[in-house]
N, C-alpha and C positions, 0 to 999 in steps of 0.2 A: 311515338313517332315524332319527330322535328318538323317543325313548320319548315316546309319547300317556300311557301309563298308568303309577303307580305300583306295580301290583301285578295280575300278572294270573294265577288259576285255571286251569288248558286242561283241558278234557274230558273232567272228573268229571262223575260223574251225582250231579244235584244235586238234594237233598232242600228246596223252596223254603222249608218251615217255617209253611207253612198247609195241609199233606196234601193239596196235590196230587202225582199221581204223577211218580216220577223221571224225567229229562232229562237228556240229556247234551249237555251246556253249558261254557263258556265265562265266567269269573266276571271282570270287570273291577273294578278299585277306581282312585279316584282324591282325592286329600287326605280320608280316609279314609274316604268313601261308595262305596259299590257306585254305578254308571255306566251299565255295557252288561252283559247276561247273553244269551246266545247265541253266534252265531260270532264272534268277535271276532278283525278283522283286525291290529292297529294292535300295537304292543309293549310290553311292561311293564318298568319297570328292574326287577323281580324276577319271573322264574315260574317257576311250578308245575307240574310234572304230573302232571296227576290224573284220567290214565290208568284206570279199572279200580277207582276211589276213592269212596267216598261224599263229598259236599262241602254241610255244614250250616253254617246261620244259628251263630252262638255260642251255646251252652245258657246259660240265662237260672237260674237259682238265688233262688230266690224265698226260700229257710229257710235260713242261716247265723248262725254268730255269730261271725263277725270281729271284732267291738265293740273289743276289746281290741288284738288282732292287729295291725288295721290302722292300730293308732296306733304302731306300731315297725317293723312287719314293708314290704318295699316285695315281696312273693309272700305271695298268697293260697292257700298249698298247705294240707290234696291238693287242695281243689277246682278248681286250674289247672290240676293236669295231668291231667283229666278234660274236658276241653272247656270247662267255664266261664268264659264271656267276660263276664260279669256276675253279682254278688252282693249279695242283700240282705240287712243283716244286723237287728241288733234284735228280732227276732222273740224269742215266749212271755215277752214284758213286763221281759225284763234288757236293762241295758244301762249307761252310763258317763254318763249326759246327759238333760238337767240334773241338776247335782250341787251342792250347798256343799262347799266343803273339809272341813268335820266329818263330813260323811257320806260319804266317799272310801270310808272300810274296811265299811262297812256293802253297799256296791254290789259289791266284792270279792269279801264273804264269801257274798255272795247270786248271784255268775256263779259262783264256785266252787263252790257248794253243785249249784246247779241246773242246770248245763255240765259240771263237771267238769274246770276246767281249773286248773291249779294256781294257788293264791293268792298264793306269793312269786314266782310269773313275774310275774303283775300287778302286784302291789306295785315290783316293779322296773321293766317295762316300760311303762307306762303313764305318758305326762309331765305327766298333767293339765294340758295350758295352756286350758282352760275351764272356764265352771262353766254358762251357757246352754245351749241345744241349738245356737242358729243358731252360737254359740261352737267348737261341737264339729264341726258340719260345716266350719267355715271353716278350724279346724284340719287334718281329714282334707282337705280340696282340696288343700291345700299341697305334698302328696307325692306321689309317681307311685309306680304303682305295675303289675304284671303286669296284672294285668285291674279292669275297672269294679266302683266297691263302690259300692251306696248304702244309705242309714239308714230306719231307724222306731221311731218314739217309742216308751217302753220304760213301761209302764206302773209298774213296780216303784219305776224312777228319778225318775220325773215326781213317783207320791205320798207320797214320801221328800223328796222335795225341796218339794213343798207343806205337808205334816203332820210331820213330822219323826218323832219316837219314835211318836206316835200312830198312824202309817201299819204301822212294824213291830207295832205292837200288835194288829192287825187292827181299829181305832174306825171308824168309820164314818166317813164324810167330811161335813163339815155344806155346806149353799149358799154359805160362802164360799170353803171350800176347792173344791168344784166348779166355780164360777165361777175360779178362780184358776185350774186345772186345764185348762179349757177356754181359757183367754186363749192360755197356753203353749204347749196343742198348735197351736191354731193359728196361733200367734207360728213354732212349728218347721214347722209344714206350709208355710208361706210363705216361709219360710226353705230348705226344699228336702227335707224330710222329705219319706218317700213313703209314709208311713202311719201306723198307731198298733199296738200290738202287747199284747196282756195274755193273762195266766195265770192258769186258777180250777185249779187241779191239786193234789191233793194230794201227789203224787209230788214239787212244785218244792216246798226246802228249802234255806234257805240252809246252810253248813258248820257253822253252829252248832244246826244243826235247826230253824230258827226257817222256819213257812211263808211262802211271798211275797208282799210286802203287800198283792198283788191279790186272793189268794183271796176275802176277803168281799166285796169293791167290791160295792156295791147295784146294781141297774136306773138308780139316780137318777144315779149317779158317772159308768156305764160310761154312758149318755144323754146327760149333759152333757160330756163328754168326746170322743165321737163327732159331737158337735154344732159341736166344733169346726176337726175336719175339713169339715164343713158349711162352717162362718162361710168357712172357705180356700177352698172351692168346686171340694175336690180331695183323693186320700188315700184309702189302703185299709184295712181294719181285718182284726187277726189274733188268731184267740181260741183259745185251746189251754184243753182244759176237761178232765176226767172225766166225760163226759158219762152212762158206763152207773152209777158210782155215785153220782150226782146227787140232791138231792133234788130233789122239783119237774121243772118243764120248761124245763130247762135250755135248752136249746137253742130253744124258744120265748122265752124270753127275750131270747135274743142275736139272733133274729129282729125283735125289736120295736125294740133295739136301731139296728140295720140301717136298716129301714124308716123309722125317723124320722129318722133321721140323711141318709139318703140315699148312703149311700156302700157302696162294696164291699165284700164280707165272704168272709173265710176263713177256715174251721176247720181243723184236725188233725184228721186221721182215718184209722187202722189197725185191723187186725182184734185185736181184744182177747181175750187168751187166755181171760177170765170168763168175755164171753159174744158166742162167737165168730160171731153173726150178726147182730149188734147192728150194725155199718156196711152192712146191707143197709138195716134200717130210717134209718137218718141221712140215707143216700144217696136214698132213695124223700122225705124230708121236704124234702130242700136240693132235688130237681128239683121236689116241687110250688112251695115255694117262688120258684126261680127261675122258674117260667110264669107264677108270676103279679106278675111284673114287678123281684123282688127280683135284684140283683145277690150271687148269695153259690156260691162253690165252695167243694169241699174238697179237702186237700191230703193225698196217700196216696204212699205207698213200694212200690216194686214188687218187696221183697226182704223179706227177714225184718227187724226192728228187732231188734236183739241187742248183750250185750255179749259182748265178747273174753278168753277169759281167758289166760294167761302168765304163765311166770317173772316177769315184769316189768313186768306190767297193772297196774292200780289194785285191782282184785281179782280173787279165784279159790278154788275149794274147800278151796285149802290155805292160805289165807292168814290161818285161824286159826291158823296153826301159830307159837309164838314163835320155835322155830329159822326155819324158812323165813324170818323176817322180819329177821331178822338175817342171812342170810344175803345177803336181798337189798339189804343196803350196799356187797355189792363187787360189782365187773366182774362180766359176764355169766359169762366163763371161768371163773374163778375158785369160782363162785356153780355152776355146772353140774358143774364140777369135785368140790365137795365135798358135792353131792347124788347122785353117783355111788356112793359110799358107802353099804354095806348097813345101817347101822349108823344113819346120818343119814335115809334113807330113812325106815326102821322110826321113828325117833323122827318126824320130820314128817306122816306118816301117823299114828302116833296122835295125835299133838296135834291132829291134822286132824278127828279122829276126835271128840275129847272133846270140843274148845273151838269148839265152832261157832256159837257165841252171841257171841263178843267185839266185835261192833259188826254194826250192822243187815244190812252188807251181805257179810256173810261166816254168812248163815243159811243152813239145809241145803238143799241144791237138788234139784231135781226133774230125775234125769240121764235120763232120757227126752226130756227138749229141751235136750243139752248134746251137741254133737256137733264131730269132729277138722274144723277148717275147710279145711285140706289145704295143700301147697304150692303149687299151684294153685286160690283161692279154689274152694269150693262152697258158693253158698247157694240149694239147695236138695237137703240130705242127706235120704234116707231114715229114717224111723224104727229100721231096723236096722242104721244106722250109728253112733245116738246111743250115750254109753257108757254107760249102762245095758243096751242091746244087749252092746256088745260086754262087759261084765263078765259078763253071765250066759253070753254064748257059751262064755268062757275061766275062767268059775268063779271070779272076781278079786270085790273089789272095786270099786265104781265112781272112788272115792281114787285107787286101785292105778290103774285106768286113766286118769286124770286127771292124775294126777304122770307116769307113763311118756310120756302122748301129750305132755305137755308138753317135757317133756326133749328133745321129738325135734328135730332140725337142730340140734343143739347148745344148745337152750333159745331157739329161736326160733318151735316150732310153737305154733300156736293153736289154742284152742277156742271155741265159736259156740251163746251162749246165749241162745237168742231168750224174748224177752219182749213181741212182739208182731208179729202180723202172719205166724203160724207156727202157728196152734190145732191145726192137723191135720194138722202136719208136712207140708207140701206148699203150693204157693202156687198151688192150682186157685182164687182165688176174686180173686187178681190181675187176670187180664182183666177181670171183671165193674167190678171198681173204675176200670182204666186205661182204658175206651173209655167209662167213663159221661160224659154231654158236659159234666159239672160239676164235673170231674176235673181237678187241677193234678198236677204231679210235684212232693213236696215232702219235707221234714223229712229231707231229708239232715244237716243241724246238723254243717255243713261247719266247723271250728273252735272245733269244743265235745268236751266228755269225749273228752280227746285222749288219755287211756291205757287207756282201755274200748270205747270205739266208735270203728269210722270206718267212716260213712257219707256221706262225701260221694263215695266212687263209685260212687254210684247211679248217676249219668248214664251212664257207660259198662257198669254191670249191664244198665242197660232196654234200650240197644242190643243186647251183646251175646246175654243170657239170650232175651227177648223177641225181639228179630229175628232171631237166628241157632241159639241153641244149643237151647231147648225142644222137647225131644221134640214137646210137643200144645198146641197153643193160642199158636201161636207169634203174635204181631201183624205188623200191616205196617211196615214203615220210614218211610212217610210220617206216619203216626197217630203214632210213637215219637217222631220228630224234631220234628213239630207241639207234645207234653208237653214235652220240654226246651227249646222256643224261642219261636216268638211265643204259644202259649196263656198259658206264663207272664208273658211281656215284657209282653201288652195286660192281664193282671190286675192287674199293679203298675203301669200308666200307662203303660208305656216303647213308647210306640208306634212308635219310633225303630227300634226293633231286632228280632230274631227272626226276620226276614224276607228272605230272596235276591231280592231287585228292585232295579232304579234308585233311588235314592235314598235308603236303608234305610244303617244304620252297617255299614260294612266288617267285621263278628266274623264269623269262618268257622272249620271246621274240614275239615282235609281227612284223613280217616280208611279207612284199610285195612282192610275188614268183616272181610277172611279172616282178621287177626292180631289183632283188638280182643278183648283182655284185659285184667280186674284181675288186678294181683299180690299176691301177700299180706301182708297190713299189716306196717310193722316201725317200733319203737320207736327214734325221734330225739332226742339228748337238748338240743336247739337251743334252745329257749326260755328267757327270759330268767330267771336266776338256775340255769342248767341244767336247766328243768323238762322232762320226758319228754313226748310226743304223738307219738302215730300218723301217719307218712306213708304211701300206699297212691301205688303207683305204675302206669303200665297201659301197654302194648303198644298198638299199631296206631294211634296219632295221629301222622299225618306231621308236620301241620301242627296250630296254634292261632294265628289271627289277629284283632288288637285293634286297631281305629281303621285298619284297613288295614296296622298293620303286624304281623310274624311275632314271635310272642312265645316261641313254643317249634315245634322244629325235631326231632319222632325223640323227645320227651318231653325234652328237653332244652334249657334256656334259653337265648337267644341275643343276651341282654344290653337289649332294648328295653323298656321300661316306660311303655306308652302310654296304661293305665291311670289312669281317673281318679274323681272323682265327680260319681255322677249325682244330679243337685238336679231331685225335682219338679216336677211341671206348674204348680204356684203359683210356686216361683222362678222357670222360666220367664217366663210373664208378669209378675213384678216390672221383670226384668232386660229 
């Protein structure tokens, strides 16, 4: 008998990725659409069995910053090997596009400042063959790649590229420069952008400390700019704020914003350790809003936001120390080797000790939220595990403990210092956030602060924390799989995808619940010009399927690259 199908699923219970409940089904693909879902007679040149398997829509990644990435890179890791069968990148207003040639190192210093990813990887990996946006998409189409990436206007780059020195200066933008603003975006939303992305954050600084050109944007910039996702007739908008130290009503602002504009809105939003019930009020404002006719969600993490610290992070309590930092020029061996020493020790614990002012982010920290992240990832440690805990248990100092838990595995363990989304050492306020119906799964910033944080396996946290391992308040599988796939996919336009039905893009994942695990992060030194980033690798994905075809097999590549880009519902209709 001849293969009917390219690729057939057998007898997973399949999560369809609009919360309804699971089914044990039969998944056909065919030139890389889904076809027939049920008993499916007929043979596939490739199957699966998935037996005993969860089998999901592809997780849809609405907050990455591949910007860079996927102008060298043909795998979008870690975020692939986490489920993610689509990535948007551009978000909190960085990005590579539009650019002039003289403004190249300025866009740099401003992804490195505000990502965290190193600057002479960019400076080397980065080919600039554009200086448009529709420029930059047509470049990124040209490559294949593991899974689907698509772009959004980067506000940072746009008024840089309109204002030039003025834009870093934080001036205000006049009516010609807003009109010119607006032509662009909507030049790139038609061109195949799938939104516009800006940042009022005090936190975003480029590496020279200089804040993001967007912080001051008036009502009038971000209006006339949003207006021309308008004029496109298409396009989402992404606004990452401070909203609790705000002056003013911040957040009504970016409402008015919205409203006139007509297009869809999403915020950032975590529980902040200031003032840790301040997203209860956010979240009461974005559902009146949304009843009354406004399209706007928010985008919340169902884990702690933390950085990582290590021998060989970007920073850590000891990395005031001038020994430790010299030491960290050699080999990890090497470097673990000569910390073993009582002598080296003592000298980097006092330095640790004295010099803790030597650049912003090496200030004294609060070891009550610094806790051993374990061999097996835990992000949700008790308060009596943090080492503040354990110093006073053992009569240590906090230093003491912080150099020793590092040391561990040969100077490969971590530590896990959450800076949001954590106030109360427990993540009891999670559910409340993840079933609000205004809720996306987001700000994993899947290819950003690649020696401090990795959060892009969040997707495989929400499954397995949330649907399997949580003592209390565990969620359903269906609700969980709906947040990673079409809730996200129909907020950014992609109504292609997310979805287990006939017709819907072939991205699946076929995942073993009883072994779905993150591992714990480890430092790669792959990036271009040798630069370090975090990979996190995870257990229990049989499968990862793109366009119908098998991209990873067991977490492991299997050479297809059927990854492409995805261009907007106005490029659509152009084309």
């Amino acid at each position: 008998m001849s293969e009917q199908f390219d690729l057939i699923v057998r007898g997973g219970q399949v999560a369809d990725g609009l919360g309804n409940p699971l089914k044990e089904a039969d998944v056909a693909v065919r030139d890389g659409r889904i076809v027939a879902v049920g008993q499916v007679a007929g043979k596939g040149a490739v199957e699966i069995d998935a037996r005993d398997r969860l089998v999901t829509p592809g997780f849809v990644d609405i907050h990455t910053h591949y910007d860079g990435q996927a102008s060298w890179d043909t795998r979008m890791q870690p975020s692939s090997a986490h489920g993610v069968t689509t990535a948007v990148m551009g978000n909190c207003g960085v990005g590579f596009a539009p650019v002039r040639p003289h403004d190249r190192d300025c866009l740099i210093e401003l992804m490195e400042g505000i990502e965290d990813i190193p600057g002479a990887a960019l400076h080397e990996g980065i080919p600039w063959q554009w200086e448009s946006f529709p420029q930059y998409l047509d470049f990124l189409e040209r490559a294949p790649r593991d899974i689907d990436i698509a772009a959004q206007v980067p506000h940072g780059a746009l008024r840089v590229f309109v204002m030039g020195q003025r834009a870093v200066d934080l001036e205000p933008a006049n009516t010609r420069d807003i009109l010119q603003m607006r032509a662009l975006t909507a030049d790139a939303i038609r061109a195949g952008a799938v939104g516009f992305s800006t940042s009022r954050s005090l936190n975003h600084r480029s590496v020279k400390g200089d804040p993001t050109p967007s912080l001051k944007a008036t009502e009038d910039e971000l209006t006339g700019i949003a207006m021309g996702l308008s004029d496109a007739g298409t396009g989402v908008l992404q606004v990452i704020s401070d909203f609790a130290r705000s002056q003013g009503d911040e957040l009504g602002m970016i409402l008015r914003i919205a409203r006139a504009s007509g297009r869809p809105l999403s915020i950032s939003l975590a529980q902040s350790h200031r003032a840790p019930d301040g997203w209860r009020d956010m979240l009461a404002r974005i559902r009146e809003a949304s009843e009354s006719g406004l399209k706007i969600s928010a985008q919340v993490p169902p884990r702690p936001v933390g950085v990582l610290f290590g021998l060989q992070t970007s920073r850590s309590p000891l990395h005031g120390s001038p020994t430790l930092q010299a030491l960290r020029e050699k080999p990890l061996a090497e470097m673990v080797a000569a910390m073993r020493d009582p002598s080296v020790r003592a000298r980097i614990l006092l330095e640790a000790e004295q010099q803790p002012h030597l650049r912003a982010d090496m200030r004294p920290y609060d070891f009550s939220v610094v806790y051993p992240l374990g061999r097996t990832p835990n992000y949700e440690p008790s308060p009596d595990d943090s080492v503040a805990a354990i110093a006073a248990r053992e009569g240590r100092s906090p230093l003491e403990v912080c150099y020793d838990l590092m040391m561990g595995d040969d100077g490969r363990d971590l530590l896990l210092a959450p800076f949001a989304n954590y106030a109360r050492g427990s993540l009891d306020h999670c559910p409340e956030m993840l079933t609000h119906p205004n809720a996306l799964l987001g700000l994993g910033d899947g290819g950003a602060h690649v020696a401090a944080i990795c959060d892009a396996s969040f997707t495989t946290s929400l499954l397995a924390h949330w649907g399997r391992d949580r003592a209390h308040g565990r969620l359903e599988l269906p609700l969980l799989v709906n947040l990673l796939t079409a809730r996200n996919a129909q907020a950014v336009g992609m109504g292609d995808r997310g979805v287990i039905a006939p017709g819907y893009k072939a991205d699946l994942n076929v995942i073993d619940m009883s072994r779905l695990q993150v591992e714990r992060p480890r430092l790669s030194f792959d990036l271009p010009a040798g630069g370090r980033r975090f990979l996190q690798d995870a257990q229990g994905y049989e499968a990862t399927i793109v366009s119908g075809q098998l991209v990873y097999r067991n977490g492991e590549p299997t050479g297809n690259l059927p990854g492409r880009l995805v261009r907007g519902k106005a490029a659509a209709t152009v084309h």
